[in-house]
C-alpha positions in Angstrom: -15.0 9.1 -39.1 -14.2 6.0 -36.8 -13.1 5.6 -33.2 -9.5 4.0 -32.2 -9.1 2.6 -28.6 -5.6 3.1 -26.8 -5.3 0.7 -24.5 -2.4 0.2 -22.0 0.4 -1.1 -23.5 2.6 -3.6 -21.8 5.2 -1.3 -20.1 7.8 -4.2 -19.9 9.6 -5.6 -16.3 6.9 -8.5 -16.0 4.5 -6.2 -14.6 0.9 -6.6 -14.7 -0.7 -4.0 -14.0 0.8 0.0 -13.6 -0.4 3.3 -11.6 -1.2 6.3 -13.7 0.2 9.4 -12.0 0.0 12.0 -15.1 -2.8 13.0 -17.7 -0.9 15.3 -20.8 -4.3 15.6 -22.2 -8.5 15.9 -21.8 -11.3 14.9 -23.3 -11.9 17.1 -26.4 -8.1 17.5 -27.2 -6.8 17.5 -30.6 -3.4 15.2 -30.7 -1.1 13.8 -33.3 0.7 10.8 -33.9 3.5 10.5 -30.9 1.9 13.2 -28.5 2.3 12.5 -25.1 -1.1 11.4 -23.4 -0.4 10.1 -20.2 2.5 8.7 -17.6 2.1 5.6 -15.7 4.4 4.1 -12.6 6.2 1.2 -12.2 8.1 0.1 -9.0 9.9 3.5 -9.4 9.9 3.9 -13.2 7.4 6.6 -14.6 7.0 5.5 -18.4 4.8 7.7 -21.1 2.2 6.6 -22.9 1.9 8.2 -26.7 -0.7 8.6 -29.0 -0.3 6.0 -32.0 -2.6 8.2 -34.5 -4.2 11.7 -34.9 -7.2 12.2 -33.4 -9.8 14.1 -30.9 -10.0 12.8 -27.2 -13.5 11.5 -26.9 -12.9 9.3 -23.2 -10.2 9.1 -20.9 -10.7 5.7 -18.6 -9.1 6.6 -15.2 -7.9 8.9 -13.1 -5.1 10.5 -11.5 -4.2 7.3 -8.6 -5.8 4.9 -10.4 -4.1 1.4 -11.0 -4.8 -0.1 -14.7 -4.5 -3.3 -15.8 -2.4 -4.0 -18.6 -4.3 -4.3 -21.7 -7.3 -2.5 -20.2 -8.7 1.0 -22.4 -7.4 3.8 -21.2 -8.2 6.5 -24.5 -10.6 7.0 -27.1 -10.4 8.9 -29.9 -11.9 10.2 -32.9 -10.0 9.7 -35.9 -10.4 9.5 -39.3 -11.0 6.3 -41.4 -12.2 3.2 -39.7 -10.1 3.4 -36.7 -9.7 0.2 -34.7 -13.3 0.0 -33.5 -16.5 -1.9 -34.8 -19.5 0.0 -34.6 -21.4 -1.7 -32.0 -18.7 -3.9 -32.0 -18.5 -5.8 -28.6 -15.6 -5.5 -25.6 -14.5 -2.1 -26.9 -16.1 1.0 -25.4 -19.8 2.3 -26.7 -19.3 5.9 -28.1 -22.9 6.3 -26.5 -21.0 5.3 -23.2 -20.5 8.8 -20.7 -17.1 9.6 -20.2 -14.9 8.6 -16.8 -13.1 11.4 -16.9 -15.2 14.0 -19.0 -15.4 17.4 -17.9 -18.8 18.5 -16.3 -21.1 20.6 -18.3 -21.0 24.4 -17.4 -23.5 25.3 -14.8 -26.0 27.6 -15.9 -26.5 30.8 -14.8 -29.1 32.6 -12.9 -30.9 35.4 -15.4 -31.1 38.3 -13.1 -31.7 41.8 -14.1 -29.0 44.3 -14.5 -29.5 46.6 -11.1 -29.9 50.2 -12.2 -27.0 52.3 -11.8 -27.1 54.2 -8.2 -25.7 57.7 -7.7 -22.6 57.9 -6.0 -23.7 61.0 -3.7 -26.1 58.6 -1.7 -25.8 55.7 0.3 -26.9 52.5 -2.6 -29.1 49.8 -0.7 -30.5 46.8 -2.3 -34.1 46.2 -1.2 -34.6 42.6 -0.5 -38.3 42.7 -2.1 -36.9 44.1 -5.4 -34.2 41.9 -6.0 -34.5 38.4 -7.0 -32.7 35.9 -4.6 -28.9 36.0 -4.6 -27.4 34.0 -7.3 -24.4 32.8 -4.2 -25.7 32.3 -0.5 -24.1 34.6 2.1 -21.2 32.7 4.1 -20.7 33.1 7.7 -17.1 32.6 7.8 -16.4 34.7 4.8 -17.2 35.6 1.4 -15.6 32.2 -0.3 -14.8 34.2 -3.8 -12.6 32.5 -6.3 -8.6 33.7 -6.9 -8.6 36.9 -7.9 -12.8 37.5 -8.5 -13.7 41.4 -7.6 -16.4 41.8 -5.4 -19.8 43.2 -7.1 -20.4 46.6 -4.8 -21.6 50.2 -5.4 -18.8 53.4 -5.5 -20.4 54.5 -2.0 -20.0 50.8 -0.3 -17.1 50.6 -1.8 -16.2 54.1 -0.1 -17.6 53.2 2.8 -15.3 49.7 3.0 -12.3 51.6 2.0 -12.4 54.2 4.9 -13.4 51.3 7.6 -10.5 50.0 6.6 -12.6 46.2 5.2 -11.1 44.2 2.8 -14.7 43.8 0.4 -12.9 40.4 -0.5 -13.8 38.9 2.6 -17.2 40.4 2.6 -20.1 38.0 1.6 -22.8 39.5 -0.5 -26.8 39.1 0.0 -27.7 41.1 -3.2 -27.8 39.4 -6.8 -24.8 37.8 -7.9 -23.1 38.3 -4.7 -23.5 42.0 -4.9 -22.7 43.5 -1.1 -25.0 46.0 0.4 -24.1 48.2 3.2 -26.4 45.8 5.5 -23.7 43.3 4.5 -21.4 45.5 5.6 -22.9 46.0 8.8 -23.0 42.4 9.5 -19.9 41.9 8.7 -18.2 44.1 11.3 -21.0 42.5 13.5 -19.6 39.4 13.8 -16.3 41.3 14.6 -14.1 43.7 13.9 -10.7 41.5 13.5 -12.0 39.9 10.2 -12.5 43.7 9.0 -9.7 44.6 8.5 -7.6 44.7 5.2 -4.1 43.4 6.6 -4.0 39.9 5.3 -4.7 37.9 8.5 -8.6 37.0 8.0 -9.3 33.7 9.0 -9.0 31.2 6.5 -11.1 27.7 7.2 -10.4 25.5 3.4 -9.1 22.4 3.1 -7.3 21.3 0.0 -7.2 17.1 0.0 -4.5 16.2 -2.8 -4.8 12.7 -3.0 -0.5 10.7 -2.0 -0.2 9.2 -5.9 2.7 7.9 -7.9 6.5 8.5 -6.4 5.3 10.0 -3.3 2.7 6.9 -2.4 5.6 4.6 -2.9 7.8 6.6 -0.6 5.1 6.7 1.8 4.7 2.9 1.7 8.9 2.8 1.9 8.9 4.6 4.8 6.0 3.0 7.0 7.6 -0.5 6.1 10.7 0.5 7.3 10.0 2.2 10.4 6.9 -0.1 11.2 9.5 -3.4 10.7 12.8 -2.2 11.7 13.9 -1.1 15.2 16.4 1.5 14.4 19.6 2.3 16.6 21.3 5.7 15.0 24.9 6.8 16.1 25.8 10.3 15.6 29.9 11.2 16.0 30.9 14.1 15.3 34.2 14.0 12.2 37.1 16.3 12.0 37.1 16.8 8.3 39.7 19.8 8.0 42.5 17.3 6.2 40.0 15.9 4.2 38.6 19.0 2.5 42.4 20.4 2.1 43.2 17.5 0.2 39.8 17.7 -1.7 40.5 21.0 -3.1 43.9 20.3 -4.3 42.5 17.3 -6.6 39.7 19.3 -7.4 42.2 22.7 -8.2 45.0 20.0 -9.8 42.6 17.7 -11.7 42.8 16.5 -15.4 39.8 17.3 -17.6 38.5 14.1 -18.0 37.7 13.4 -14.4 35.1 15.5 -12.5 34.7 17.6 -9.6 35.1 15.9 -6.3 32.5 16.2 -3.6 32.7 14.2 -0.3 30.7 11.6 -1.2 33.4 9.3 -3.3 35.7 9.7 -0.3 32.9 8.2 2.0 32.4 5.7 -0.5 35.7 4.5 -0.5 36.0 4.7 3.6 32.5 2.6 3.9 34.3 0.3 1.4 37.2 -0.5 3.5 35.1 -0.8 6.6 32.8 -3.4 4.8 35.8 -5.5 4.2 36.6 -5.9 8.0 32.2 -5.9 9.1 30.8 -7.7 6.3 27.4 -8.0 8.2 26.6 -3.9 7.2 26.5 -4.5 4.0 23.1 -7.4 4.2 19.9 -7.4 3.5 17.5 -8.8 5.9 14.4 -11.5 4.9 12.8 -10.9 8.6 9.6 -13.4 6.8 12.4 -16.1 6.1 14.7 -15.5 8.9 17.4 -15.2 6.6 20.2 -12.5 6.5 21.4 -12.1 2.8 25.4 -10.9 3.3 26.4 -9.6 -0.1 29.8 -9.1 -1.3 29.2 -6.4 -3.6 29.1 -3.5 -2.3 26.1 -1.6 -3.7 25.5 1.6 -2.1 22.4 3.8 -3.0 22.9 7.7 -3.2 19.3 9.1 -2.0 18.7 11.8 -3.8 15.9 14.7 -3.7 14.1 15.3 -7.7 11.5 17.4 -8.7 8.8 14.8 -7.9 10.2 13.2 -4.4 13.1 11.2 -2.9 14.5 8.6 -5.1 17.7 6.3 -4.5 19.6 5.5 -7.8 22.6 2.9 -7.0 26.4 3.0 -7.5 26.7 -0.9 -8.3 30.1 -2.4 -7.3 31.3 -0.1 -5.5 34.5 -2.1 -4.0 35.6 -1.9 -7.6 35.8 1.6 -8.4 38.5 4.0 -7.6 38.1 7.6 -6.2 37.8 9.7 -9.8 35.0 6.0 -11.1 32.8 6.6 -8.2 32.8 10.5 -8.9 31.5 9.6 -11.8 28.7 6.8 -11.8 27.5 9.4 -8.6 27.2 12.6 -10.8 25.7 10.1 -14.1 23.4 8.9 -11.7 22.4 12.4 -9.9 21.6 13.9 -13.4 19.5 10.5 -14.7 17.5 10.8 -11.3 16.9 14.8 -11.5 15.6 14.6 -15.1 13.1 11.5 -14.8 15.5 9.4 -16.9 16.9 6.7 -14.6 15.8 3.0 -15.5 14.5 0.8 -12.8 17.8 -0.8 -12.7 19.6 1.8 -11.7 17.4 2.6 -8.7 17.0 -0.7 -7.4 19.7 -3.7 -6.0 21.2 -1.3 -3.3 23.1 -3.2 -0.4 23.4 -0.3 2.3 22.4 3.3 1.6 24.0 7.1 1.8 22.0 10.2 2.4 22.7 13.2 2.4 20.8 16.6 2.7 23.9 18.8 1.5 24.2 22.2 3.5 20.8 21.7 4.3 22.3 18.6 6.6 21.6 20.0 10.1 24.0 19.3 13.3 22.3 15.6 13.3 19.4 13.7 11.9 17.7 10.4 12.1 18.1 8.4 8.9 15.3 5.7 8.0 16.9 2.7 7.0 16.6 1.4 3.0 14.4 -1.4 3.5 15.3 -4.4 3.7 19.0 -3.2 4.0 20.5 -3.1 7.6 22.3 0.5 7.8 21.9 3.6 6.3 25.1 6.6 6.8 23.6 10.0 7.1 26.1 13.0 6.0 24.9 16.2 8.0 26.7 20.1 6.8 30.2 20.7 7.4 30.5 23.7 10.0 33.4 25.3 11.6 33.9 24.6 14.9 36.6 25.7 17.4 38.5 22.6 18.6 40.8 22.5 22.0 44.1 20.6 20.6 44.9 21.0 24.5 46.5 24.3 24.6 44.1 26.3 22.4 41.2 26.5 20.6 41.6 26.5 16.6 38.9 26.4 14.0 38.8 23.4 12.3 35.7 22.4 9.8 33.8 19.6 11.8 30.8 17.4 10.2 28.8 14.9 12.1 27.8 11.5 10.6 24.3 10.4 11.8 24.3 6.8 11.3 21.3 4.2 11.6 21.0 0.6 12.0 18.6 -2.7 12.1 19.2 -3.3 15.7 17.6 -6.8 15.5 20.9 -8.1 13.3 23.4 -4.8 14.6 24.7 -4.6 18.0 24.9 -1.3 19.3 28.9 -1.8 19.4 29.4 -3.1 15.9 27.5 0.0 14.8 29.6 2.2 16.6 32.7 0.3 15.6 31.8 0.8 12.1 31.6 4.3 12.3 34.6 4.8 13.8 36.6 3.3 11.2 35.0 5.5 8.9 35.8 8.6 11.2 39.4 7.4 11.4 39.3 7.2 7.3 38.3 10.5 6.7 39.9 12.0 9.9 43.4 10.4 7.8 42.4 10.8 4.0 45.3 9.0 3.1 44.4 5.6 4.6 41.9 5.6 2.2 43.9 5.6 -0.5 46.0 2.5 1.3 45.2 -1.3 0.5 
C-alpha cells in the first residue's frame, strides 16, 4: 500500500490561488478514479476537483472558507502500489502527521448503572446519594437535547408532565444520563410556568454562526464596494405597459418554433438600446482610483439573476446587435447556464450597465445597488393593474414601475431621469422600438 497526494491543480484564468467552498468527501472515504472530492471558487466560477486514482481519504488540508494556494496539498489518500509519495520522503505530508480536517474521536461514555425499573403506581424519585453524578449538567434555560432525542423519565413523571400540560423536551434532567425526576419537574415550573407549557413557544437562546464563504462572500464584498464607493441617486416612474403586453402575447401566441417565448426583458433591452444611442454616458464604467470614465460602445448588459447558491449576473454581450427574438435567446441560454452552476467566467463578467429584476416578487419600487464599477443599474418591479383617469373615467390598465439607480458623481439627476423617460416612452409605444 502507498500514499498519493492531490494537490490543487491549476484551475486556469491566471489565478493563483482559489477559495474552497465544498467538501464531496471525508477523511476515511472510499473513492474511485473521477469522483468528485471538492469545489473551489474563482472570481465567480466554482470548478470541481476529482480524484485521479482509487483510494481511502486519509487527510483533507483545509476547510470550508479557506483560500489555497495553487499547487499546495489539499488530499491524501491511500492507494494501492507506490502511490506518488516517498516514505519519509520530504515536502509531501508525514502519514504520522494528524489530520486538518479529521473527524474527532467519539467521546466516551459515562458507565453508569442501569436504574432499576420503578412501579408505575408510585411516584419514581432518584435519590441523589444513590445515583452516580449526571452524565449532562442540568441547564437553566432549558434542557439543550439534540433533534429529536426522547427525554429519559419514569411512566409516573411522565404522567405527571403530561397532565401539567410540560413539554419533558424542555425539561433538564439531574438524574443519570439526563434522566428527569419529579424534583426536576418541580423546578422547572419554579422558574415559571410560561416555559411549561407544551405549545411550541419556549424560549429558544442558540446561536448558529455559518461562516459568509464562496458566492455569497463575493456578493457581500460586491455589495459593500458598491454602496461604500458610489453615491446612488434612484428614479422610480411609474410605466403604462398595457400596449406592450398586448403586443407581447400576440408574438408569443403567433410565434414560429424556432424562436422562444417572450418575456419583457428583450423589449427593455432593446428600449435601453436605443436610449444608449442618444446618452452614451449610461452605458460607462467608472475608474474613480484613475479618474477616468470608461464610455463603451458595446452595449453589454448583465441580467442579475437569483440560483440556488446566491445572486449571480451572467451578461448579454453586444446587445445593440441583436434583434428582439437574439436577445430572447442569449437571456434564456444564459438563465439556464447560471441556475445549473454551468456558466463560465466569461459569461458573467464584462457587463457595461445592469438589469434586475425580482419577477412578480418585484414590489411597487425598490432600490437597486449599482454593478460596480458600472454607472446605472434599471430595476424592473411586478406589473399590477391599476385604474388610470384618461380624463373622463377611470379604466384598468396594467401599470409597472421602473426603479432606476445611478452613480450620481458622473449622472446628473436630470440625465438620469431623462433616460428613463425615453425608456417609458419606448415601452409606453412598443412600436418605436421596433423603429431605427
Amino acid at each position: 500500500m502507498g500514499e498519493h497526494v492531490i494537490k490543487l491543480p491549476d484551475v486556469g484564468e491566471g489565478v493563483a490561488e482559489a477559495e474552497l467552498v465544498e467538501w464531496h468527501v471525508k477523511v476515511g472515504d472510499l473513492v474511485r478514479e473521477d469522483t468528485v472530492l471538492a469545489a473551489v471558487m474563482t472570481d465567480k466560477a466554482t470548478v470541481e476537483i476529482p480524484s485521479p486514482v482509487d483510494g481511502e481519504i486519509l487527510w483533507l488540508g483545509a476547510e470550508i472558507g479557506d483560500t489555497v494556494a495553487i499547487g499546495s496539498p489539499i488530499v491524501r489518500l491511500k492507494v494501492a502500489g507506490e502511490g506518488n509519495v516517498k516514505t519519509g520522503g520530504g515536502d509531501a505530508p508525514k502519514a504520522e502527521a494528524p489530520a486538518k480536517f479529521a473527524e474527532p474521536p467519539a467521546e466516551p461514555q459515562p458507565s453508569t448503572p442501569k436504574p432499576a425499573p420503578e412501579p408505575a403506581d408510585s411516584p419514581a424519585k432518584v435519590s441523589s446519594a444513590a445515583a452516580p453524578k449526571a452524565a449532562r449538567p442540568a441547564s437553566i434555560s432549558g434542557a439543550q437535547r439534540a433533534e429529536g432525542e426522547k427525554p429519559l423519565a419514569s411512566p409516573a413523571v411522565r404522567l405527571r408532565a403530561k397532565e401539567a400540560g410540560i413539554d419533558l423536551r424542555q425539561v433538564p434532567g439531574s438524574g443519570p444520563a439526563g434522566r428527569i425526576s419529579h424534583e426536576d419537574i418541580d423546578a422547572f415550573v419554579a422558574r415559571g410556568p410560561q416555559l411549561a407549557r407544551a405549545t411550541g413557544l419556549a424560549l429558544r437562546d442558540g446561536v448558529e454562526d455559518i461562516k459568509v464563504v464562496g458566492l455569497r462572500r463575493k456578493i457581500a464584498e460586491k455589495m459593500s464596494l458598491a454602496k461604500s464607493r458610489i453615491p446612488h441617486i434612484t428614479y422610480v416612474e411609474e410605466i403604462d405597459v398595457t400596449a406592450l403586453e398586448e403586443l407581447r402575447a400576440t408574438l408569443n401566441k403567433e410565434k414560429r418554433s424556432d424562436r422562444p417565448k417572450l418575456t419583457l426583458l428583450p423589449f427593455l433591452m432593446r428600449a435601453m438600446v436605443k436610449a444608449i444611442a442618444e446618452q452614451p454616458n449610461l452605458n460607462a464604467l467608472f475608474d474613480d482610483e484613475a479618474g477616468v470614465i470608461h464610455q463603451h460602445e458595446g452595449i453589454h448588459i448583465g441580467i442579475a439573476a437569483q440560483t440556488p447558491n446566491g445572486l449571480v449576473v451572467p451578461v448579454v454581450k453586444h446587445a445593440e446587435a441583436r434583434d428582439l427574438w437574439d436577445s430572447a435567446v442569449e437571456v434564456n441560454r444564459l438563465a439556464d447556464a447560471a441556475k445549473a452552476g454551468t456558466a463560465s467566467r466569461e459569461e458573467l463578467s464584462g457587463s457595461t450597465i445592469t438589469i434586475t429584476s425580482l419577477g412578480a416578487m418585484g414590489g411597487v419600487a425598490t432600490t437597486p445597488v449599482i454593478n460596480y464599477p458600472e454607472v446605472a443599474i434599471v430595476g424592473v418591479n411586478k406589473i399590477m393593474v391599476r385604474p388610470v383617469w384618461d380624463g373622463t373615467q377611470f379604466i384598468p390598465r396594467k401599470m409597472m414601475n421602473l426603479s432606476s439607480s445611478f452613480d450620481h458623481r458622473v449622472i446628473d439627476g436630470w440625465d438620469a431621469a431623462v433616460f428613463v423617460q425615453r425608456i417609458k416612452a419606448l415601452l409606453e409605444t412598443p412600436a418605436l422600438i421596433f423603429v431605427d
